[in-house]
LUMKOLFI-959675 format. One record per residue (C-alpha): residue in one letter; x, z, y. Coordinates in steps of 0.001 Angstrom, whole numbers, plus 500000, padded with zeros to 6 digits. Last residue first. Layout:
aXZY...
***
This chain:
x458227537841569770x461999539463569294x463372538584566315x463416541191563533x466534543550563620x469390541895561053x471032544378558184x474865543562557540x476634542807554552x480460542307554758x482345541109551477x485382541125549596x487711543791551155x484649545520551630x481902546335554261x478310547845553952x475101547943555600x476383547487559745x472786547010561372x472318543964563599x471229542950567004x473818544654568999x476449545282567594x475739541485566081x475960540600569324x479405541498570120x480939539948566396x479357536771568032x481248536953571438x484058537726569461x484029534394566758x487642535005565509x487144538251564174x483537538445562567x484579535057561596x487819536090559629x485107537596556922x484342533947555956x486429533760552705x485885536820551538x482373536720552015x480324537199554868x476473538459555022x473087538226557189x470335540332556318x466204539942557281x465997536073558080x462803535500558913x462423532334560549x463187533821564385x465850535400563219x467068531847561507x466911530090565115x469158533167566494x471640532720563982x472085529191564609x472566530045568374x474477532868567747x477470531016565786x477530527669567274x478185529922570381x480458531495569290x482782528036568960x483020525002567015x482194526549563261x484273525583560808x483802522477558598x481281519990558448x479451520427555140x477571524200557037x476881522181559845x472869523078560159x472450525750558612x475867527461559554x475336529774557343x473811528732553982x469875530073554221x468007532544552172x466216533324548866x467144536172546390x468027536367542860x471344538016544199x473211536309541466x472022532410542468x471875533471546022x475597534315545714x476421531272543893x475037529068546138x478174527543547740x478077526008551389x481172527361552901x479405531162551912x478203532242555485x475077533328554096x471862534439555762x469914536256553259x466405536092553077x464864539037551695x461485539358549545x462751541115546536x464077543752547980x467791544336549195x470470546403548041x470695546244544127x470075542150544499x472098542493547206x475420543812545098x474992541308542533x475058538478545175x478375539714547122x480044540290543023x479390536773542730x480404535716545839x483716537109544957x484125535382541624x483402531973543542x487057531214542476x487175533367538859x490227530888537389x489085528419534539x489217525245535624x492923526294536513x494105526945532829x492839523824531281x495917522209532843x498216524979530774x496006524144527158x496135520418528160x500164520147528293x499884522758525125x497130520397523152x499237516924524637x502482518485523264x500992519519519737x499912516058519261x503141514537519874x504819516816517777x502163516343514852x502576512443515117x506128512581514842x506336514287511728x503512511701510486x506179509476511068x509439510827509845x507620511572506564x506465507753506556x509810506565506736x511126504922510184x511126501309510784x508872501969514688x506831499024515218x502949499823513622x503812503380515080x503741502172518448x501033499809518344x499027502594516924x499952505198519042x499356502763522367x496043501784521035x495170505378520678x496401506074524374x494361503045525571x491098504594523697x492143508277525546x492242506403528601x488819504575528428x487273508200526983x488965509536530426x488165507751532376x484337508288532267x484549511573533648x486048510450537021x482882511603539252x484093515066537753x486896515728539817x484004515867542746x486030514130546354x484603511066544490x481610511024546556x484043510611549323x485192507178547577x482316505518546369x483607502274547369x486552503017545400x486006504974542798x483088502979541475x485525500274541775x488293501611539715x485557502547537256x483713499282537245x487645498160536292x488305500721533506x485041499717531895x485850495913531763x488998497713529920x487478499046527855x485887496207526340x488768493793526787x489429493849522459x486351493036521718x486910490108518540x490601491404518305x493835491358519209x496071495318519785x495777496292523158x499770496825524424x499021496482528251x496152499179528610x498044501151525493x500928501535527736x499615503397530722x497326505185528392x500476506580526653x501845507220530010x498226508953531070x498058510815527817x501805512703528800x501253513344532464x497846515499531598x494419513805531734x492287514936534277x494952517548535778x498290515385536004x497016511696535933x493403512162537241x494573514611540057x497375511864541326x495010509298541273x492428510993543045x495278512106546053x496489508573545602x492942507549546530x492756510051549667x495947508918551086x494987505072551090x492168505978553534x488414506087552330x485208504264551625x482040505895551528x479284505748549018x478898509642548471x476448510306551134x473614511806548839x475286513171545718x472144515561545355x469547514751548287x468550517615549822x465894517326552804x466310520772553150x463120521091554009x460963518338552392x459852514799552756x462916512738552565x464682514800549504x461449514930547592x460800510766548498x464845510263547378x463787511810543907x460811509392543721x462579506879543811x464887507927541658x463017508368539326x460954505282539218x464496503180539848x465514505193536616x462625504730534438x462872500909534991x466803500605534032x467094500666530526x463571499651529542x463442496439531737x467293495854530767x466491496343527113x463331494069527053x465159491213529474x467905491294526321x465272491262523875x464326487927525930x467450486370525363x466783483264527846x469101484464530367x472231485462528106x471988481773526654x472562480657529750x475267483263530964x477527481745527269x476793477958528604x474433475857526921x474694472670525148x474968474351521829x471833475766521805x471725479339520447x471380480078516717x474494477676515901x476733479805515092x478863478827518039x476164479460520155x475172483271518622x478763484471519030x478799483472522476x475728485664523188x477193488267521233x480291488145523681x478112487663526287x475995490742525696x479303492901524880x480835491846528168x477672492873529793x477624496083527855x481236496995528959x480304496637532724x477113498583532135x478373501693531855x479016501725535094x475589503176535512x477436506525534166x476743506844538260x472955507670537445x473265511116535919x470365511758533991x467979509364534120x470792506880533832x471826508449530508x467542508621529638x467895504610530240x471293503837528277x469748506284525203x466564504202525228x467796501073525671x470760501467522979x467841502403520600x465999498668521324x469313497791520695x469973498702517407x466300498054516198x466937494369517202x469665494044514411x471407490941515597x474795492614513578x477761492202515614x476185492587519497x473300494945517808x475857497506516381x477722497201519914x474625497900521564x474141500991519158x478407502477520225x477269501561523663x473986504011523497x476569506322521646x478710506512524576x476127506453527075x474573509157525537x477743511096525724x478528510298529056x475191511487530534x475696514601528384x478547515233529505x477524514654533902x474748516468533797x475963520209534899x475926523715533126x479911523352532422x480980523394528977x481371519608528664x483414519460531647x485775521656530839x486773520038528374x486763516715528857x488782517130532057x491385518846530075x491465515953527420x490973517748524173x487964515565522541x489489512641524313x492777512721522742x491610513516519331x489097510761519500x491615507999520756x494220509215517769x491532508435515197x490275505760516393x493792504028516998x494501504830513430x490833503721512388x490656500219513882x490709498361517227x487129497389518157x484974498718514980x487382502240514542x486594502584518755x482642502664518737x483362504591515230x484996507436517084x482705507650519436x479590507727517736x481604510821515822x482142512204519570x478448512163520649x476932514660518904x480001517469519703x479671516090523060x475922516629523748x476490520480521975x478778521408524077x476957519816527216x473933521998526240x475998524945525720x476436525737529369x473185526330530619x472566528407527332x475536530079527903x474385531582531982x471849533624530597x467810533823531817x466229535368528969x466207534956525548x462407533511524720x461142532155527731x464941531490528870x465049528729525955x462532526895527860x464114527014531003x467189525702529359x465841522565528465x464093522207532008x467649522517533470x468478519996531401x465916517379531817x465958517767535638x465976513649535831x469134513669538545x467710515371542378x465599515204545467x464859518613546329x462552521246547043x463317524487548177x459997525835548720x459972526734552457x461376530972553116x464725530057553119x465598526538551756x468696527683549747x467153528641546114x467024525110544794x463789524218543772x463255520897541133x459711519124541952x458997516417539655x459125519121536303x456932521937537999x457451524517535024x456177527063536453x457824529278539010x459583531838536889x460861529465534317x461138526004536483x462830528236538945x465274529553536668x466310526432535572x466444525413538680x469022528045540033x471316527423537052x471469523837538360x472580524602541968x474573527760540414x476624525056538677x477388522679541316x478185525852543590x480372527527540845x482886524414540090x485731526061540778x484879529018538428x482359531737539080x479400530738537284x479494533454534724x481097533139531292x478924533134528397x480715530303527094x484054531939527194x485477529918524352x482498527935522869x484469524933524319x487815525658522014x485436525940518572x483406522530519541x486772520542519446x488450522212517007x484931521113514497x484786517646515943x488320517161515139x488684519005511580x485543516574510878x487820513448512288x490609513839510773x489718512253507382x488708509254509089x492782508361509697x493861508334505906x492884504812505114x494114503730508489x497164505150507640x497899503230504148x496176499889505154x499173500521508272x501554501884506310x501383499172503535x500000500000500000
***
């Protein structure tokens, strides 16, 4: 037997130990609280959930808990997973894993699809490797245990291209009618994984192709012809894509019509200077990926090995580069890049096959090799994993638990938090981000920023007002401010992490 016949033989047997490593390293700390870097994203979604289960379960109308004393409503991704978890709080209370197993367990699905999306394009060695690297990709990680969309978008988009595929080689109708479906409810869910459709044009054409030379569509007619008159084709697009433009539709008539007038990843489309690309670049090559799987990816996107859909991936790759680019701010979110990192972890599995195809060296040696390698990428990953994890919003944490024990159930707290829920989320209270109205541009401009926004929230009922770590310099720097609050406010209690004053009721 030959190494390669020998090795791809071998390679499927690594995928179970995979799936199961994979799943064991994201239940660590899964009932941690939403106090790591991405805390405000989090809380956002936590905060539905438990809207949905102690407001009713008002599907078209997600609350966020930031609005003040008006409903919160706002324009947002098909709330299917905060719903999810609503449900499961009816029977085990409101806690912050079941948020966060969701994506777990939408990954753990997913990554078999995965792995035989890649084994039918470029074989079971580079399969193998390509799942490995994406199932302990830093990015990946974290990701998938975070209470957020963007995983189990992915993952159905995965296995939606993994049943498109199946249709593309096989004409089996069922195949794609189940590609819709997934495609459409990925969309749903998080409607940048719309780049997925790069790869499933090529696909279409590629079948389309196929089908001419065969002789099933005319032979006169050119490859985006044939693509036209497919009507299954029409019947996946209408299904694929309908449900969204309904959604969000109606999403951006929520956003439009009520206070806060919220629109979640509104304003992203922006393009930027060079330095904030090579910032992105930078992130995705030492923290995304690690240094290591973004050389091998380097050299897998030049060293494809031939085949019948060998560009696929890359297609992907370059909706992804533009994505990036012309939605540039919105990219200022590590996790806009998820999707590059299943397209780099299939260029790194290329790489390891092409590499290992070409290296004279006996089979020992090899597989010798192959553990090294893979025990560098799990400690490179194991130190970038590191930093997703750190307590950031820890402090506004421990702000919110302390006013849900010192404030009644009808407060609004005014919070100069640099636009982060979390502490509304753990105070189970309702209130206002302070400055209301600049609180996503920067600093305030002067004191009298200050008093005049906290004046107009006085006068909306705004019973405490409170500073976090981060915002306690205010009561310095601001001093016309810090000399009405003597005045207008009641001193409750002041730590190294947090200042929580008591506001008088506005004057009639």
């Amino acid at each position: 037997m030959s190494r390669p016949s020998f090795l791809a033989h071998r390679a499927g047997y690594f995928l179970v130990p995979i799936v199961l490593a994979a799943v064991v390293v994201r239940l660590i700390q899964i009932d941690q609280p939403f106090i790591d870097p991405w805390s405000w994203r989090q809380s956002d979604v936590a905060a539905i959930a438990r809207n949905f289960f102690e407001n009713g379960f008002h599907f078209t109308r997600p609350q966020i808990d930031w609005a003040g004393n008006e409903a919160g409503y706002v324009g947002t991704e098909f709330p299917i997973l905060p719903l999810v978890a609503a449900l499961f709080y009816k029977v085990l209370g409101v806690q912050e894993w079941i948020g966060r197993i969701q994506g777990v367990v939408f990954f753990a699905a997913a990554l078999p699809f995965f792995f035989l999306l890649v084994r039918r394009v470029f074989g079971a060695v580079a399969a193998a490797w390509a799942t490995f690297f994406y199932a302990f990709a830093p990015l990946s990680i974290v990701a998938s245990r975070a209470f957020m969309p963007d995983v189990p978008s992915l993952s159905l988009a995965l296995v939606g291209m993994y049943c498109f595929l199946d249709w593309s080689e096989r004409n089996d109708r069922r195949s794609l009618m189940a590609s819709a479906l997934l495609i459409s409810l990925s969309l749903l869910i998080k409607l940048p994984t719309a780049v997925i459709g790069a790869p499933l044009l090529y696909l279409a054409v590629a079948a389309v192709s196929d089908r001419r030379r065969q002789g099933e569509v005319g032979g006169q007619r050119s490859p985006l012809q044939g693509l036209l008159t497919r009507w299954e084709l029409w019947l996946f697009a209408l299904i694929a894509l309908v449900p969204s433009a309904i959604w969000y539709w109606h999403a951006h008539r929520i956003a439009v019509t009520f206070y806060p007038y919220h629109f979640f990843g509104g304003g992203g489309f922006r393009i930027m200077d060079a330095a904030w690309y090579w910032k992105i670049a930078q992130q995705t090559a030492l923290s995304s990926l690690t240094l290591g799987l973004f050389a091998l990816a380097i050299v897998g996107g030049f060293a494809l090995p031939r085949g019948k859909y060998a560009w696929l991936f890359h297609w992907w790759f370059v909706a992804m580069v533009l994505f990036v680019f012309f939605v540039g701010y919105g990219n200022r979110h590590q996790w806009y890049q998820l999707p590059l990192i299943p397209i780099a972890a299939v260029f790194a599995g290329c790489a390891c096959e092409w590499i290992g195809a070409r290296l004279q060296i006996p089979r020992a040696v090899l597989a010798l090799g192959g553990v090294l390698l893979a025990t560098s990428f799990a400690v490179s990953s194991y130190f970038c994993v590191q930093t997703f994890y750190r307590p950031a919003a820890a402090g506004l944490r421990n702000l919110g638990l302390e006013l849900q024990e010192a404030t009644t159930n009808n407060a609004l707290i005014v919070a100069a938090d640099d636009g982060d829920p979390t502490v509304f989320y753990y105070a189970h209270r309702k209130g206002w981000h302070f400055l209301e109205d600049g609180i996503y541009q920067g600093n305030p401009l002067d004191s009298a920023q200050v008093i005049a926004n906290l004046e107009k929230l006085r006068k909306r009922g705004a019973t405490h007002l409170v500073f976090y770590a981060g915002t306690q310099w205010w009561l310095k720097y601001y001093r016309e401010f810090a000399e009405r609050l003597a005045t207008s406010a009641t001193l409750v209690e002041e730590t190294p992490e947090f200042t929580i004053y008591r506001l008088e009721p506005a004057a009639p």
